[in-house]
N, C-alpha and C positions, 0 to 999 in steps of 0.2 A: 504494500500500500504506500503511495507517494503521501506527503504529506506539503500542504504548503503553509505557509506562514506569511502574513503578515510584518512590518515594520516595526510594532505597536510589540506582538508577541515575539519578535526574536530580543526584541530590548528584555521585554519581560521575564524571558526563562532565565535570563542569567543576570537581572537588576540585584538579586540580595547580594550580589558578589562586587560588584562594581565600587569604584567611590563614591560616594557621594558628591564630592566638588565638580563631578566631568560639567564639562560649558557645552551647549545646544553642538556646536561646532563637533566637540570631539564625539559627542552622541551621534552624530551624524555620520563622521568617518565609520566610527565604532561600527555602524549599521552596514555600511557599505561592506565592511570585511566583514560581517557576520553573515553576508550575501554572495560575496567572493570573498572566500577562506584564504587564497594567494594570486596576486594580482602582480604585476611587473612596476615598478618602481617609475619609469615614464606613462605607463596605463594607469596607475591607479592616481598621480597628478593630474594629468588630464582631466579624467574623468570624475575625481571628487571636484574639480575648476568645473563643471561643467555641470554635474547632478545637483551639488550643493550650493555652488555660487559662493565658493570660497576661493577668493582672488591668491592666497597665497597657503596650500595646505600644508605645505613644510615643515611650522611649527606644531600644529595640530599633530603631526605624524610623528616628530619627535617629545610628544610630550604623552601621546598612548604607549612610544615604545617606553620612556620612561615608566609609567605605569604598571607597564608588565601587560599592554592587553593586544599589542601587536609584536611582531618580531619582524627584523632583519633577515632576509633569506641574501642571496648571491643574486643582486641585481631584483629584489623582489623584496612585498612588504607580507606577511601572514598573519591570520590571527593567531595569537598565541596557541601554545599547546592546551595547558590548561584551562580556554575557555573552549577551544575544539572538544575537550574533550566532555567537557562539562555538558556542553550543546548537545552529543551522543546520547549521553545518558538521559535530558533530560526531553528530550525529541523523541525518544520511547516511548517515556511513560504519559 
């Protein structure tokens, strides 16, 4: 069974984990990788400039991977492991 999700519910399944402090902005990216798991590092600028209307996503990008909720791949940005995997678990039940 495919299951689809909304915006609203992928925030949702994993909100108890999240900070507190995140800004609309970094909710935003947040969303984008919660939609693409790993995205190319020229792809995923573009296209948060583009979906979100965030002139320079940069800092936003450096400030989730601070957080621990995205990762650095080789030429590429991912959600972390532990919200991947968090997501598995709770996209079962």
């Amino acid at each position: 069974m495919v299951m689809f999700y909304q915006r609203k519910s992928l925030i949702d399944l994993i909100k108890d984990v999240l900070p507190e402090d995140l800004s609309k902005n970094e909710l935003d990216v947040l969303d984008y990788f919660l939609r693409n798991i790993s995205v190319g590092e020229i792809i995923a600028l573009k296209e948060i400039r583009l979906l979100y209307k965030i002139d320079d996503p940069a800092p936003i990008l450096e400030k989730l991977l601070k957080k621990g909720l995205i990762e650095r791949g080789e030429g590429c940005f991912n959600l972390s492991k532990n919200l991947r995997d968090l997501l598995k678990t709770r996209m079962k039940s």
